[in-house]
N, CA, C and O atoms as a printed pandas DataFrame, in Angstrom:
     atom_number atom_name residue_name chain_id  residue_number  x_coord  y_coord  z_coord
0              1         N          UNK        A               1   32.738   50.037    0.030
1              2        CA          UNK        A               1   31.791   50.178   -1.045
2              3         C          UNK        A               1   31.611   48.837   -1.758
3              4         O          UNK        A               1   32.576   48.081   -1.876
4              5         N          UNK        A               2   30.302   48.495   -2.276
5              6        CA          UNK        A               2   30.044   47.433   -2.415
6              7         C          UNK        A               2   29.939   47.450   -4.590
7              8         O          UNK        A               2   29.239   48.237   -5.227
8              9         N          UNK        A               3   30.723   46.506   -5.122
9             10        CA          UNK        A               3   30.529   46.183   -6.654
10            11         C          UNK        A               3   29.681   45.687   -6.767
11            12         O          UNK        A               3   29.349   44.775   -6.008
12            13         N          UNK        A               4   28.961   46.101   -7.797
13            14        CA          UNK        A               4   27.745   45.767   -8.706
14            15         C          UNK        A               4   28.506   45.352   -9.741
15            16         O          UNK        A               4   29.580   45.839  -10.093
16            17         N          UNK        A               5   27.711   44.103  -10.402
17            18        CA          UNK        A               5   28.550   43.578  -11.923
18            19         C          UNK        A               5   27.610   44.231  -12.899
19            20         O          UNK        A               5   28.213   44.565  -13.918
20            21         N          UNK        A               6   26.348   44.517  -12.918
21            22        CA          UNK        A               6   25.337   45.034  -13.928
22            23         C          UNK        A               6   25.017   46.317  -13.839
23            24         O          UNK        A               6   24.038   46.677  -14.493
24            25         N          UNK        A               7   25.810   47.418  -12.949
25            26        CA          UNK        A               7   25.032   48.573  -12.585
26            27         C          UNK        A               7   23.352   48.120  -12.299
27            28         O          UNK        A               7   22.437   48.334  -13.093
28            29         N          UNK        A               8   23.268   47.681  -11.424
29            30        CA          UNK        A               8   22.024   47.559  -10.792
30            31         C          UNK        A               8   21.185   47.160  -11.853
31            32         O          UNK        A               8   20.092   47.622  -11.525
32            33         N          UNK        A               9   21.022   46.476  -13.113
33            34        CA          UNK        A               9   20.162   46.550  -14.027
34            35         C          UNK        A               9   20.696   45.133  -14.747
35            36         O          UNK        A               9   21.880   44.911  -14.999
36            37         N          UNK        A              10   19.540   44.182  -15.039
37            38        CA          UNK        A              10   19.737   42.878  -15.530
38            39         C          UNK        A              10   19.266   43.136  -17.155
39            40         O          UNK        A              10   18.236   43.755  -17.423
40            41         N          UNK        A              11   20.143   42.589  -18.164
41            42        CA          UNK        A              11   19.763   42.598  -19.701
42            43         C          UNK        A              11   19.131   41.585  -19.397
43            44         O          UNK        A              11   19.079   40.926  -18.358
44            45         N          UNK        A              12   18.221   41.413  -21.229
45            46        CA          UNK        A              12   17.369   40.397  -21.702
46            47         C          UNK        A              12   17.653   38.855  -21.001
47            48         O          UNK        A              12   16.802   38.112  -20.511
48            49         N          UNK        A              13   19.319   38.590  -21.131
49            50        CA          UNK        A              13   19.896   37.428  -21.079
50            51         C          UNK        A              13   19.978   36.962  -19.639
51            52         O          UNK        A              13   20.064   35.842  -19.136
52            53         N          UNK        A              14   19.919   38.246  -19.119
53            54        CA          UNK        A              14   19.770   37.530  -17.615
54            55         C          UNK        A              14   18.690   37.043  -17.105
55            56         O          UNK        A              14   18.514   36.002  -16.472
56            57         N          UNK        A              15   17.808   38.053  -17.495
57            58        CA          UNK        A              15   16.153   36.937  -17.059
58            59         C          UNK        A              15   16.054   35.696  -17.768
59            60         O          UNK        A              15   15.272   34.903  -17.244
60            61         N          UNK        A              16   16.504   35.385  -18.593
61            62        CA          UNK        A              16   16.263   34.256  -19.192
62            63         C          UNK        A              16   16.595   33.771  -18.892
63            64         O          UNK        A              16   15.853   32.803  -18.723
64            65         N          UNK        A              17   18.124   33.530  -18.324
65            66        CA          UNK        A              17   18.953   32.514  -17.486
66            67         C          UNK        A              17   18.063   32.442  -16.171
67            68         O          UNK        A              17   17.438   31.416  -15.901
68            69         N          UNK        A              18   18.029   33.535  -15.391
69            70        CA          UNK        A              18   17.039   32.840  -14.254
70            71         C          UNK        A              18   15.626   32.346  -14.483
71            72         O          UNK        A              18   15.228   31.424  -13.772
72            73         N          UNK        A              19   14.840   32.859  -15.388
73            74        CA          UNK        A              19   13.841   32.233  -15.684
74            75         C          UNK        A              19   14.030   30.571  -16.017
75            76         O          UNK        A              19   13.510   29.605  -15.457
76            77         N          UNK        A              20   14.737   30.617  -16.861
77            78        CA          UNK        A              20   14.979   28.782  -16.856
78            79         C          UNK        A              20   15.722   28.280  -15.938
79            80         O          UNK        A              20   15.322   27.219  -15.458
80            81         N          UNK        A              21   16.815   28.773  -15.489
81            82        CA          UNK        A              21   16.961   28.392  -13.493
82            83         C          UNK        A              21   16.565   28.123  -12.790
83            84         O          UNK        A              21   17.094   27.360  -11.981
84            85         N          UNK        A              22   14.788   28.834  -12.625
85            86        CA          UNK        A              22   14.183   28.625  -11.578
86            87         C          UNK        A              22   13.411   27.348  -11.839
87            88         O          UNK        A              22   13.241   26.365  -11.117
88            89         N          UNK        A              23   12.852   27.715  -13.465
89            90        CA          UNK        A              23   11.720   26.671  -14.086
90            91         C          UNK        A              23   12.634   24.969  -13.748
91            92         O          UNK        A              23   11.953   23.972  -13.510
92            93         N          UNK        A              24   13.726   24.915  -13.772
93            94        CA          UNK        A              24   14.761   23.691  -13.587
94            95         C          UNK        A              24   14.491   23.449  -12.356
95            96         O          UNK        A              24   13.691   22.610  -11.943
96            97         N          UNK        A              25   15.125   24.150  -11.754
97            98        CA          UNK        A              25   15.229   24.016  -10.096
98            99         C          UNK        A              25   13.440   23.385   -9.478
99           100         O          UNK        A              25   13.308   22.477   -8.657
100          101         N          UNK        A              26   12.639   23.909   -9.927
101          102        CA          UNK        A              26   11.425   23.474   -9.161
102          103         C          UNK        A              26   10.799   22.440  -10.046
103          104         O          UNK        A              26    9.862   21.691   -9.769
104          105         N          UNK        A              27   11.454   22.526  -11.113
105          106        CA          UNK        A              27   10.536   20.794  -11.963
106          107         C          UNK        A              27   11.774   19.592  -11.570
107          108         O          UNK        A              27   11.745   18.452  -12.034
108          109         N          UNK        A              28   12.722   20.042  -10.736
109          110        CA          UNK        A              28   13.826   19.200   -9.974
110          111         C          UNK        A              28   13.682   18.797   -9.109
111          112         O          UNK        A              28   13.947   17.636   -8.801
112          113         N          UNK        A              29   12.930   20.130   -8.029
113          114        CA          UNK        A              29   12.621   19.621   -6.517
114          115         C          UNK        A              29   11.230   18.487   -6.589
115          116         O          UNK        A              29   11.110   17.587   -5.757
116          117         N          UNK        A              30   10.190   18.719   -7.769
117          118        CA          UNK        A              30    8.693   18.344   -7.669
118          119         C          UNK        A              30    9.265   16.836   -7.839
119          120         O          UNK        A              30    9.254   16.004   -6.932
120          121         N          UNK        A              31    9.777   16.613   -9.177
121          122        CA          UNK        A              31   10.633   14.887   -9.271
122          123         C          UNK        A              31   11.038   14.541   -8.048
123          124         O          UNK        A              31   10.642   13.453   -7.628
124          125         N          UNK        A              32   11.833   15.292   -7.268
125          126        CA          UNK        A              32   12.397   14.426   -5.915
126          127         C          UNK        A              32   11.479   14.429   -4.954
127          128         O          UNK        A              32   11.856   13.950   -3.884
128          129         N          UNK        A              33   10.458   14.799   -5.008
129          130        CA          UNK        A              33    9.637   14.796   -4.319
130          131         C          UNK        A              33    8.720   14.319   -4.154
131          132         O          UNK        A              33    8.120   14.239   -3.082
132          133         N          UNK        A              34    8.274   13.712   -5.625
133          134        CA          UNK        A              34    7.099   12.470   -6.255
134          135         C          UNK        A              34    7.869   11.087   -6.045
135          136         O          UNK        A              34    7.358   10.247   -5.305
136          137         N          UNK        A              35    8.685   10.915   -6.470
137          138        CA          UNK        A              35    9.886   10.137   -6.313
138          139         C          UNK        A              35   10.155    9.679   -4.982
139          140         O          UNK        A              35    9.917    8.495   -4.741
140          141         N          UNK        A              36   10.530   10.286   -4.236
141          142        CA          UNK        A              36   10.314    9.902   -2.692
142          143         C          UNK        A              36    9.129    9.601   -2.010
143          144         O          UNK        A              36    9.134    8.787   -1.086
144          145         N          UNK        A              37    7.840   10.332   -2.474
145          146        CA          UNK        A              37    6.961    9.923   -1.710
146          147         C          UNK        A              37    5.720    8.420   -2.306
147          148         O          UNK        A              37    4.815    7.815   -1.729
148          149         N          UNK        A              38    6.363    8.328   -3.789
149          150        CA          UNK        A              38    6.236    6.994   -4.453
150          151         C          UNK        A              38    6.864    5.866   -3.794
151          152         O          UNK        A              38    6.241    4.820   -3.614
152          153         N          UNK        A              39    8.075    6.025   -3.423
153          154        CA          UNK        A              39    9.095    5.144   -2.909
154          155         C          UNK        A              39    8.665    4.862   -1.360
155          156         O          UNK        A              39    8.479    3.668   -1.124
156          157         N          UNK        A              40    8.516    5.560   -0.501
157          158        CA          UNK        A              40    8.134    5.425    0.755
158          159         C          UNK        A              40    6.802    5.063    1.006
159          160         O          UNK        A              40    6.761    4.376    2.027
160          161         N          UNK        A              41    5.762    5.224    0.536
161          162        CA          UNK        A              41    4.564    4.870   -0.109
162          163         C          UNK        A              41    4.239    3.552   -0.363
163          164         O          UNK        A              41    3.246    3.021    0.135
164          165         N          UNK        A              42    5.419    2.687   -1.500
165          166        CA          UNK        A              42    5.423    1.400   -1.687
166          167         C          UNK        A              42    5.240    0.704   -0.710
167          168         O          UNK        A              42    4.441   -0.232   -0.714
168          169         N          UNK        A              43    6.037    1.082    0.423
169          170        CA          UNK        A              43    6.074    0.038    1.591
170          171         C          UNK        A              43    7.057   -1.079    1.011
171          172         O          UNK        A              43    8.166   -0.982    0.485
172          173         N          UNK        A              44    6.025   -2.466    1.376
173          174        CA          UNK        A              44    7.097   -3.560    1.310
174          175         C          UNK        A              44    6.286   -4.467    0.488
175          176         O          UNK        A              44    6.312   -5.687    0.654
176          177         N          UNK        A              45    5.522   -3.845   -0.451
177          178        CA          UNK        A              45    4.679   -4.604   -1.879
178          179         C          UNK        A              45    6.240   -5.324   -2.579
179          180         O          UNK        A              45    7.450   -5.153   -2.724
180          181         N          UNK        A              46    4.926   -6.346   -2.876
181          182        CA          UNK        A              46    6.441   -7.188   -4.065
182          183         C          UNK        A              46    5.684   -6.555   -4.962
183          184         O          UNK        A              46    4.581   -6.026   -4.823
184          185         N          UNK        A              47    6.511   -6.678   -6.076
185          186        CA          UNK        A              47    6.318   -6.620   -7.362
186          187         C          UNK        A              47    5.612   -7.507   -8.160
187          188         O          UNK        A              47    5.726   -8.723   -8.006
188          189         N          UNK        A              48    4.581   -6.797   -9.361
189          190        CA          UNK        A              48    3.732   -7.861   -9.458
190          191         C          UNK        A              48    4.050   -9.138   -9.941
191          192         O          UNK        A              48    4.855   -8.933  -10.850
192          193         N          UNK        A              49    3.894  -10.127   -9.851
193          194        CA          UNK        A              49    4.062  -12.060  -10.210
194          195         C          UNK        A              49    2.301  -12.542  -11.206
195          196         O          UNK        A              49    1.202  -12.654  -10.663
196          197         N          UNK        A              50    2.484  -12.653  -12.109
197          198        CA          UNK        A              50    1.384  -13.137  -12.960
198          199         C          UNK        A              50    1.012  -14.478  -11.918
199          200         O          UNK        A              50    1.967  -15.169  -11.560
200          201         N          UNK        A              51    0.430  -14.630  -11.715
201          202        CA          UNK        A              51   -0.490  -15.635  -11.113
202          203         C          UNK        A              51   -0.856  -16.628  -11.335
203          204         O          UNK        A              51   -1.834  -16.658  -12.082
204          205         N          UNK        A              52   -0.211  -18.188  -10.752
205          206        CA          UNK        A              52   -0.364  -19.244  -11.349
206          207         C          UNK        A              52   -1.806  -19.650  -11.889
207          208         O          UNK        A              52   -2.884  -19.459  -11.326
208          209         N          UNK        A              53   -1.562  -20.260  -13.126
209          210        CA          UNK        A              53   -2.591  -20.928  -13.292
210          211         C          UNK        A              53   -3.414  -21.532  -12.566
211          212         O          UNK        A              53   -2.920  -21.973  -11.529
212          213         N          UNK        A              54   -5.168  -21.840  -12.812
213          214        CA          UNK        A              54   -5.629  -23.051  -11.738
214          215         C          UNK        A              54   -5.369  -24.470  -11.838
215          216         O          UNK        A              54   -5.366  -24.924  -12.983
216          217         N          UNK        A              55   -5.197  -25.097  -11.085
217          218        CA          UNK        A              55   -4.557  -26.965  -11.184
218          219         C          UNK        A              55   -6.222  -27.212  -12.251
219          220         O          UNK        A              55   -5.993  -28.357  -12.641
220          221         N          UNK        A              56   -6.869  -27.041  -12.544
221          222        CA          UNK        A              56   -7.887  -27.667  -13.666
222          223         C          UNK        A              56   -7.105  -27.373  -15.476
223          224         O          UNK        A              56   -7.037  -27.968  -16.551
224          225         N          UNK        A              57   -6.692  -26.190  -14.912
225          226        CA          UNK        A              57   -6.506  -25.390  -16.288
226          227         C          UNK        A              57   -5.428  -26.267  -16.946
227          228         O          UNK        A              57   -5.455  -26.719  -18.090
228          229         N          UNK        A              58   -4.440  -26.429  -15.981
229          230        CA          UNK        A              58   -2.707  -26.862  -15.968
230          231         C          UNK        A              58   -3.215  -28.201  -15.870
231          232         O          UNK        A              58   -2.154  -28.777  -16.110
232          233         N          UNK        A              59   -4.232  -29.338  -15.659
233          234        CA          UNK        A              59   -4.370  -30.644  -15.983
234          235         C          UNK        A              59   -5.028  -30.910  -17.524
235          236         O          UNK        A              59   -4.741  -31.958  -18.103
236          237         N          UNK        A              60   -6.040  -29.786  -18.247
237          238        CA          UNK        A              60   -6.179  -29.668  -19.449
238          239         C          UNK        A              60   -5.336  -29.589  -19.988
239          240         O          UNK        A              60   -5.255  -30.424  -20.888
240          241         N          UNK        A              61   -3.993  -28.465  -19.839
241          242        CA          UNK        A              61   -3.084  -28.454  -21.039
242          243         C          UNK        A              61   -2.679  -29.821  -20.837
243          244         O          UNK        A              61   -2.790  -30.519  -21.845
244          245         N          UNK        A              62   -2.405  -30.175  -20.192
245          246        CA          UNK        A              62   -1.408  -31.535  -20.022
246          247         C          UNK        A              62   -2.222  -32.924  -20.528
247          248         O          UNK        A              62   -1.727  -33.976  -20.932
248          249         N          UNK        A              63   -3.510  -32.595  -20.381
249          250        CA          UNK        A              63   -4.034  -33.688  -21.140
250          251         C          UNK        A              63   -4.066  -33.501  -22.514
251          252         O          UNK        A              63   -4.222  -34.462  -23.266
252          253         N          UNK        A              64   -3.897  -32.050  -23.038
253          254        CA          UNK        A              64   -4.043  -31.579  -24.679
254          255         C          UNK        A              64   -2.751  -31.829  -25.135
255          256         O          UNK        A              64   -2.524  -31.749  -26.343
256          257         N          UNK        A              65   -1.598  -32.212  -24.100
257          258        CA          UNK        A              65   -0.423  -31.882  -25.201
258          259         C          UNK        A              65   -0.120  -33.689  -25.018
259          260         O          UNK        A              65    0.925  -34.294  -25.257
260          261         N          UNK        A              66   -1.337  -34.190  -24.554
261          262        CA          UNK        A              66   -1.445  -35.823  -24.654
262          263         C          UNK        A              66   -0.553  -36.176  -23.367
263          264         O          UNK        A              66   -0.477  -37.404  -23.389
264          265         N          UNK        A              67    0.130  -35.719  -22.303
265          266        CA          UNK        A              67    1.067  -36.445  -21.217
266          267         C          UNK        A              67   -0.115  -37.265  -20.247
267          268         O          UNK        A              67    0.241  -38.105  -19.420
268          269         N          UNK        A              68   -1.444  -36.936  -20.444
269          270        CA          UNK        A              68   -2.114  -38.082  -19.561
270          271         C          UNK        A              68   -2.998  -38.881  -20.895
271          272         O          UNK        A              68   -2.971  -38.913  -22.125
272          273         N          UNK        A              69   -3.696  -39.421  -19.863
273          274        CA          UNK        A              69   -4.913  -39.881  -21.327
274          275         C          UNK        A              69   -6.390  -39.932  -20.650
275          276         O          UNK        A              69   -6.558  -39.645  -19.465
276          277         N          UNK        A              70   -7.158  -40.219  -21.282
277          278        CA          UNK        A              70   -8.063  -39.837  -20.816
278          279         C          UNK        A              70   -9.234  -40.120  -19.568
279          280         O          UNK        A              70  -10.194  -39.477  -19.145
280          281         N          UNK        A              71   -8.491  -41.686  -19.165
281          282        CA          UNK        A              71   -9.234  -41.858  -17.519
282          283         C          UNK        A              71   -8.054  -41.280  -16.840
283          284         O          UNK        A              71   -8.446  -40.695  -15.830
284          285         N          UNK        A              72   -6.693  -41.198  -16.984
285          286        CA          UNK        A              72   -6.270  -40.521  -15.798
286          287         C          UNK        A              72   -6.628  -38.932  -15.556
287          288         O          UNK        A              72   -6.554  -38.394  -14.451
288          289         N          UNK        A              73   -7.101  -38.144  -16.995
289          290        CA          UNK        A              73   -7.553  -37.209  -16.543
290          291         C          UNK        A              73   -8.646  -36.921  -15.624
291          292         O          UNK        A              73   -8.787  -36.147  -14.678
292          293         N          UNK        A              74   -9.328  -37.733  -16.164
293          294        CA          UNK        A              74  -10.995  -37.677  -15.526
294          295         C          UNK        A              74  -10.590  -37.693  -13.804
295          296         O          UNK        A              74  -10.757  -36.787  -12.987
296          297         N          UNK        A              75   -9.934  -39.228  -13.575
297          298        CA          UNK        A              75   -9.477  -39.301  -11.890
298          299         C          UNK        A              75   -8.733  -37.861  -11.592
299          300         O          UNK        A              75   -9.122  -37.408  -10.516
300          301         N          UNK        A              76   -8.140  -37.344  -11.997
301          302        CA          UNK        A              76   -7.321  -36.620  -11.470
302          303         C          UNK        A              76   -8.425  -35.266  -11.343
303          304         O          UNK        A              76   -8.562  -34.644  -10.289
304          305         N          UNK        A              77   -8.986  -35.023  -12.291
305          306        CA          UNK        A              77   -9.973  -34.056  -12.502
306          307         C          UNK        A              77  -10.920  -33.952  -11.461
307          308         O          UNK        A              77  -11.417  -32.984  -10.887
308          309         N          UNK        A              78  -11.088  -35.487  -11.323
309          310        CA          UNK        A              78  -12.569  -35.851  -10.091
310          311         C          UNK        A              78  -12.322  -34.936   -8.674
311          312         O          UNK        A              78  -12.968  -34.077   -8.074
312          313         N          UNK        A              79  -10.874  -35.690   -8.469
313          314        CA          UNK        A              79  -10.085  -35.733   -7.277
314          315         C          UNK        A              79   -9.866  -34.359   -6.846
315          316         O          UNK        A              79   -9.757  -34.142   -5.639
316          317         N          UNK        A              80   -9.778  -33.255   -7.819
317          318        CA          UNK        A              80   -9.427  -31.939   -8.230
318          319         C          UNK        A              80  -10.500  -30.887   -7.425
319          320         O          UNK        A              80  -10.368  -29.933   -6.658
320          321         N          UNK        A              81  -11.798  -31.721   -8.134
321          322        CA          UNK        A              81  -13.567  -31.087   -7.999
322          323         C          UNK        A              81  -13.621  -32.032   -6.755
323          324         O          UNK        A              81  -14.745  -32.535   -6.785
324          325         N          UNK        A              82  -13.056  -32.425   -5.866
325          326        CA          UNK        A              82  -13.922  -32.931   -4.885
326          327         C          UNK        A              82  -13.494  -32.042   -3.288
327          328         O          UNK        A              82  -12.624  -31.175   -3.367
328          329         N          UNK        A              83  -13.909  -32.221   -2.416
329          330        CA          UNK        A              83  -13.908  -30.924   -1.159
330          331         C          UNK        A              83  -12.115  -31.709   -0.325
331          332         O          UNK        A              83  -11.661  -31.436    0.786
332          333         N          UNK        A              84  -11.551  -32.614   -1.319
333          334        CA          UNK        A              84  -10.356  -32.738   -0.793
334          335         C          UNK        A              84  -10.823  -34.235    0.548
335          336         O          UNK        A              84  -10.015  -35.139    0.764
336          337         N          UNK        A              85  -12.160  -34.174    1.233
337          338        CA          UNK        A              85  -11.797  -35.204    2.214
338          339         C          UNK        A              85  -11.407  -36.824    1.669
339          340         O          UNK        A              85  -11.025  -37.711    2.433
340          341         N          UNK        A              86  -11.570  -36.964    0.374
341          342        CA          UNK        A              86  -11.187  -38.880   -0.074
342          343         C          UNK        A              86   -9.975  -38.666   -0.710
343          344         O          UNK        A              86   -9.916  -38.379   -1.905
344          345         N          UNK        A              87   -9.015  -38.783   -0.004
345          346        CA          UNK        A              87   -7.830  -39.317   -0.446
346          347         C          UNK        A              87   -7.514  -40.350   -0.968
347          348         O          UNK        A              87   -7.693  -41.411   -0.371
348          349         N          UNK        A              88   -6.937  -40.305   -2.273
349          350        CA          UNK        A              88   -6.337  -41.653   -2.867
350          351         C          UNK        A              88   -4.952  -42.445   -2.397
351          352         O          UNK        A              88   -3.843  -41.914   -2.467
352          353         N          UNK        A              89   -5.148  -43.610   -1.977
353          354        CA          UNK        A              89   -3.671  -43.850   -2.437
354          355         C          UNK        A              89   -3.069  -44.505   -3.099
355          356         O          UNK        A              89   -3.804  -45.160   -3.837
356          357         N          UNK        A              90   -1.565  -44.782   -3.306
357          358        CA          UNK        A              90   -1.074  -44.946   -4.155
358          359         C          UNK        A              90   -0.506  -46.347   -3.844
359          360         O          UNK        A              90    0.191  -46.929   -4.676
C-alpha cells in the first residue's frame, strides 16, 4: 500500500509553493537559454574599441597644444591630403 502525505488533497500553501516553483524554474531555464544562445551567437566579435582618431584630426590637436608650428603643420597636412605617391625625405 502506497502513503499519501496530504490525503490526496493539496492546501492553499502547496499551490503556492509550486506555483512559484514552476514560475522559477522556467524564468531559469529562459535565462540559460538567452544566455547561451547570446554567447554562441557572438562568435569571435571583439569587443567594441572606440576608433582611432583621423591622422588630420590628431595633427590639429598637436598643432593646438603648439608641439608643431605652423609650416610644419601645413607640410605635414599637405603630405596627409596628398594620394601618398611624393614621398618626402628626410
Amino acid at each position: 500500500m502506497m502513503m499519501y502525505w496530504n490525503q490526496h488533497d493539496m492546501s492553499g500553501w502547496d499551490w503556492f509553493a509550486m506555483s512559484i516553483g514552476s514560475v522559477l524554474l522556467w524564468t531559469v531555464l529562459v535565462a540559460v537559454a538567452v544566455l547561451l544562445f547570446r554567447t554562441l551567437s557572438r562568435g569571435t566579435q571583439h569587443p567594441h574599441t572606440p576608433a582611432a582618431p583621423p591622422p588630420e584630426r590628431v595633427l590639429a590637436d598637436r598643432f593646438a597644444r603648439g608641439e608643431l608650428d605652423e609650416d610644419e603643420y601645413r607640410n605635414r597636412l599637405a603630405v596627409l591630403r596628398t594620394d601618398g605617391s611624393r614621398q618626402t625625405e628626410r
